[in-house]
N, C-alpha and C positions, 0 to 999 in steps of 0.2 A: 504493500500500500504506500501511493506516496505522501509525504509528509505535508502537502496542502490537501490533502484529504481529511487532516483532521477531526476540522469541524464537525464533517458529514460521519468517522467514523464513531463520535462522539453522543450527536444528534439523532441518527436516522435509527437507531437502535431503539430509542425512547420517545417514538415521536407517538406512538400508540399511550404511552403514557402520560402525555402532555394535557391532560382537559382541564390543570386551574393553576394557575402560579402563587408563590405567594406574594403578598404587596413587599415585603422586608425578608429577602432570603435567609434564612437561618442555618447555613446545610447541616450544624453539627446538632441540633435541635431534633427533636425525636417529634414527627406527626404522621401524616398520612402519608403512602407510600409515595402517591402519585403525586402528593402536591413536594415532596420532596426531592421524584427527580424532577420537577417540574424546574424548580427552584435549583438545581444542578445543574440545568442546561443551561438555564436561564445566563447562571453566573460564566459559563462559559462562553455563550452567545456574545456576553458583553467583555470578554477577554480579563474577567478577573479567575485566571485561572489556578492560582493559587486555594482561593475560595472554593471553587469548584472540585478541586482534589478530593481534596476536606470534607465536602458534601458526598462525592463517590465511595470515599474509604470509610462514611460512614454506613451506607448504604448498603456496602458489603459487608462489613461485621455483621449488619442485624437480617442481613439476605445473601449466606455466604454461598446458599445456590444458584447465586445470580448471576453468571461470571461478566455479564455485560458492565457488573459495577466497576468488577478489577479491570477489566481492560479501559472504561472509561476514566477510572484513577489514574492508570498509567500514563494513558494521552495528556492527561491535565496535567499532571506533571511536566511532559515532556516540555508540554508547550510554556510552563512555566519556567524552563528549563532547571527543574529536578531533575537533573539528569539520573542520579544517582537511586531516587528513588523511585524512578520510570523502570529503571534497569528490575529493581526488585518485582513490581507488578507486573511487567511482563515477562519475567524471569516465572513467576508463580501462572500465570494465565496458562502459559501454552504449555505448561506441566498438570494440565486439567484434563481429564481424560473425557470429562462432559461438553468437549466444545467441536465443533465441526473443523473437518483439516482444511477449510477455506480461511475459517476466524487463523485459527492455529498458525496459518502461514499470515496471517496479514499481522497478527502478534509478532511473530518472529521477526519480518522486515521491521516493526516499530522499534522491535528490542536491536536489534542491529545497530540502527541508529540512533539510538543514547549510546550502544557502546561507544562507538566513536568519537562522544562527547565524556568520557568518563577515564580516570588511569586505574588500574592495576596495582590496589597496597596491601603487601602479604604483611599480615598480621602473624608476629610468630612470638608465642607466648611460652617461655618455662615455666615449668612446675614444680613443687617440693617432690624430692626423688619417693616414685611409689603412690603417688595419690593419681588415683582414676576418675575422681569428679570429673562432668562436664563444664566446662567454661563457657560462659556468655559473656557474647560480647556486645555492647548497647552502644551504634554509633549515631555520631549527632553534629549535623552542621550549625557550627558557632554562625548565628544570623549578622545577618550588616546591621541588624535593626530589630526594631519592635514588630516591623512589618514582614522581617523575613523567619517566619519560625515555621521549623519543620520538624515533621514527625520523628521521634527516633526508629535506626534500623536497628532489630534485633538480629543477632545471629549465635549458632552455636556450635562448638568442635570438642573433641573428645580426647585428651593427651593420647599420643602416639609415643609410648618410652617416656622418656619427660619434657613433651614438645608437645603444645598445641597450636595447629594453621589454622589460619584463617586467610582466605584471599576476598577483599572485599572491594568494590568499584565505585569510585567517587567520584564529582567534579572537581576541578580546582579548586581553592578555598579551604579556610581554617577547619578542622574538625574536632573533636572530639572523644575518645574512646574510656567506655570504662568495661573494666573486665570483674566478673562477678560469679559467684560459686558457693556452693553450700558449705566447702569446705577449705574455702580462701578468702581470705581476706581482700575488700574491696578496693580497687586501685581505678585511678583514672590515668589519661594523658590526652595530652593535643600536639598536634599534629598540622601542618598545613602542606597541602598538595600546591605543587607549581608548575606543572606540565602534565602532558598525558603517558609518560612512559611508565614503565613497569618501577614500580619503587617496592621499598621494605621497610619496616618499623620490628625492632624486637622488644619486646617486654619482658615482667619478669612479676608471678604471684608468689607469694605466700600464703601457708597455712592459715585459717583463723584463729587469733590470736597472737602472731607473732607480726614482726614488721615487713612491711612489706612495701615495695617499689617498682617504679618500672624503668627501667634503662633501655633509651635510645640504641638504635645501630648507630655505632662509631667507628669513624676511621682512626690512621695513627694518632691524630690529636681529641681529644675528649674535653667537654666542657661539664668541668664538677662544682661543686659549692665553693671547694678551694680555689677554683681557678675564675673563677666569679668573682671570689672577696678580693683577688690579686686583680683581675678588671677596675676594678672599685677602687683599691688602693692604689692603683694606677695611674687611673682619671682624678683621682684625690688628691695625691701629690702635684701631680701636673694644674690641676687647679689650684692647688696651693700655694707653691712654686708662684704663680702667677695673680696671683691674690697680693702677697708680700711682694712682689717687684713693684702692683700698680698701687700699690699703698707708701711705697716710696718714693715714689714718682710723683706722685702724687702731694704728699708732703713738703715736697724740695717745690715743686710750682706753688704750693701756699704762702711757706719761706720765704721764696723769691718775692712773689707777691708784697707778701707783710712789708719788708724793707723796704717797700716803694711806698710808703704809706703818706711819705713826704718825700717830695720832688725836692732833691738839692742840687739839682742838674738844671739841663734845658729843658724845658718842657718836653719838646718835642724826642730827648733822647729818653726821659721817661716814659715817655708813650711808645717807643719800640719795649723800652723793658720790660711794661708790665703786659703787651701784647704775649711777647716772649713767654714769660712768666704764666699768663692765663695758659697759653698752646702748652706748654709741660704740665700744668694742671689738669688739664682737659686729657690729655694724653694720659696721665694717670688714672684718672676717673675711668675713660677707657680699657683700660688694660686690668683695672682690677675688674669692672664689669665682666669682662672674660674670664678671669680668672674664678670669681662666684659661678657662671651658668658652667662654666667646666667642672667645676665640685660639684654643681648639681646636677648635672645629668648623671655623672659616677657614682654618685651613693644611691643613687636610683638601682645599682648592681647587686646592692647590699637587699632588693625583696628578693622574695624565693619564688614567687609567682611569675613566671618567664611573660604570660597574657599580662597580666597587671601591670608587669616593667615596660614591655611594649606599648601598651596604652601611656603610661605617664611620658614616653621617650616623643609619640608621637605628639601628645599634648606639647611638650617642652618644645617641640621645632615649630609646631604651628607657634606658641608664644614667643618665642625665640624670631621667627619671621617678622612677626606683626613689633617687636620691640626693636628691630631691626630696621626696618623701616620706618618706624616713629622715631627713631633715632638719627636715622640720616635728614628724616625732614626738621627735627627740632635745631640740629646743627645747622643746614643752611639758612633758615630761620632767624635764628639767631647770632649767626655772622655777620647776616647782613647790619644786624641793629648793629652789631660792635661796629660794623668797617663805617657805618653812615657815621656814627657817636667821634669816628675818629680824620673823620674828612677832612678837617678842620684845624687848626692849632687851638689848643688845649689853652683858654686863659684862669678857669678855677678850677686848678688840681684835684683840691678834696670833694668838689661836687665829682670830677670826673671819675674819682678812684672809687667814691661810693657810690656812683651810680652806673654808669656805665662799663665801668671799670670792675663791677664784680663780674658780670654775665655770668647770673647763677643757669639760665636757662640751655647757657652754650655747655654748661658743667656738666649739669643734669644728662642733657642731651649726647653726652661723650659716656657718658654710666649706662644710657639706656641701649647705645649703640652697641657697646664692648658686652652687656647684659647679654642684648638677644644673639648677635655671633656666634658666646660661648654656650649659648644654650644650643642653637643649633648645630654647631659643630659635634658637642658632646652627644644628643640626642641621635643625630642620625649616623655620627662613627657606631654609637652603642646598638643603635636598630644594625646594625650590618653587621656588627663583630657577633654579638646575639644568634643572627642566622648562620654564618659562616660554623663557627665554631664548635656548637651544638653539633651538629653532622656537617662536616666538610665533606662526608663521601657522596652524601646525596645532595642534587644541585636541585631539585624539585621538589625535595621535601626539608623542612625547617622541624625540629624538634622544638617545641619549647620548655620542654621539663612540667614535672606533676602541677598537676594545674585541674581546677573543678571544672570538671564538662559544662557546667550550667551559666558560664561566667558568657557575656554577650562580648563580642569585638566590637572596636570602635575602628572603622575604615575610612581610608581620604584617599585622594587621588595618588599612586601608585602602590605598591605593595612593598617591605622591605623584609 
């Protein structure tokens, strides 16, 4: 079937059941049958297919002999581009021995086509040596938003020796996995896909009761709690380091400053000096501004929640932009007052010194510049060293250490 057939494979199934709509679709609402797929087409008619999913997958829990609901789940999906969960429904449809081999193959060509939109993540779990529990595995797309929530996929594998597979088919984007067992203890991770090639994640349970974790595929280099707090101490010192330069520099344009408080010169070689004097100033202002958002983007290494550091890093660059730019504009800004204030020969000193002659705005303006730099330079070295390091063997997939399934991402224009 081709894929602008959708609608019709969606529609023409139910058109027998179409005789009432509802005024306010409710697809997860429990009513009459008919005004329920009524209100399922309905929703997909109008391309909110997301909803419409929602409405079919309900449809089929409470009519699971229905199989026009799983196939109409699937398409909603697809078209929603779930890929992932398209794959599952028509993974189960054309495994229905109640369906005709016309549906069966038009299933198939649909399933086909979310493959193509899906990779390949062998899920491979160890186990405490000797325990035959099954493991479940509950996955779940971390949404962009309030508006992107999706069902979780369940799935289940049976240790093989002390190895349990799982191969499961995803879209690109952050996920989620927790692994769960009557007789292990409960573990999460996340996970983000970045391509469609065949990748791997290895895990690792424990018994219940004892501790338990999951460890990433790693190559020669591994990123552990240790090697986190040395990122941290890192970026710490380095922002440190640069914190005390701009506070010396900073000091020394005060200084200079101060002694010009009176003009026992020419006026006019005063006013180079304390020009002078403010640019050392300003310059230090700056460089400690860097040296602060560089501390703080590194102690940001010091949480344990790899999502949560991710969030604050991306926050920190978007602030870090926005103080960046407020900063270049407060500075031309406010040179221009100084150079107008200075056009002139200077005939009363101490109005000049205390008035135009402080340019707190030029000062501020050098702190807010050097602020957002250092924030974004630290924020997005740390989003890259974060991915890198975690799995350098996998270029499509990012580990980001134990982390609760249920935490939502916060996404902006590009991915890191």
């Amino acid at each position: 079937m081709m894929l602008a057939c959708l609608p019709f494979a969606v529609l023409l199934p139910l058109l027998p059941a179409m005789t009432s709509r509802a005024a306010e679709p409710a697809p997860a609402v429990a009513g009459p049958k008919d005004q329920r797929v009524a209100a399922a087409a309905d929703a997909y008619g109008q391309a909110r297919f997301a909803e419409a999913a929602v409405a079919f997958e309900s449809l089929y829990r409470d009519y699971p002999d229905e199989p026009r609901f799983l196939f109409n789940a699937g398409a909603s999906r697809y078209a929603a581009q779930h890929y992932a969960h398209a794959v599952v429904h028509f993974n189960e449809y054309t495994t229905r021995p109640d369906i005709q081999d016309s549906d069966r193959k038009d299933a198939q060509a649909q399933l086909d086509e979310a493959r193509n939109r899906v990779a390949s993540v062998q899920l491979t779990v160890r186990v405490p040596a000797g325990a035959r529990d099954e493991v479940t595995f509950i996955v779940r797309r971390v949404g962009r938003g309030p508006h992107d929530q999706r069902p979780e996929l369940q799935f289940a594998a049976a240790p093989v020796g002390d190895v349990a597979t799982l191969s499961v088919q995803v879209e690109p984007g952050v996920w989620a996995v927790q692994l769960r067992g009557p007789a292990y203890t409960t573990t999460d991770q996340s996970f983000e896909v970045r391509g469609l090639g065949p990748q791997r994640l290895d895990l690792q349970l424990a018994q219940a009761g004892a501790q338990s974790s999951l460890q990433p595929s790693q190559g020669p280099r591994k990123t552990t709690p240790g090697g986190e707090r040395r990122l941290a101490v890192s970026l710490g010192v380095t922002g440190g380091l640069t914190s005390v330069v701009g506070v010396a520099v900073l000091a020394a344009g005060l200084a200079k400053r101060r002694q010009l408080a009176v003009c026992n010169d020419d006026e006019l070689v005063c006013q180079d000096n304390l020009s002078g004097a403010l640019t050392v100033r300003d310059a230090g202002a700056a460089t400690l501004g860097v040296g602060v958002g560089i501390l703080a983007g590194g102690l940001v290494w010091l949480g344990r929640d790899p999502l949560a550091r991710r969030k604050v890093w991306i926050g920190g660059s978007v602030v870090g932009g926005l103080a960046t730019v407020g900063g270049v504009a407060g500075l031309v800004v406010a040179s221009r007052a100084y150079n107008s204030a200075n056009a002139a020969r200077v005939t009363d000193w101490d109005a000049h010194y205390n008035g135009a002659g402080k340019a707190p705005v030029r000062g501020a303006s050098a702190a807010i510049l050097g602020l957002g730099l250092g924030l974004v330079t630290s924020s997005v070295t740390s989003l890259i060293l974060q991915r890198r390091l975690t799995n350098p063997g996998l270029r499509a997939l990012r580990i980001d250490g134990a982390a609760s399934p249920w935490l939502t991402g916060v996404v902006v224009s590009g991915r890191f």
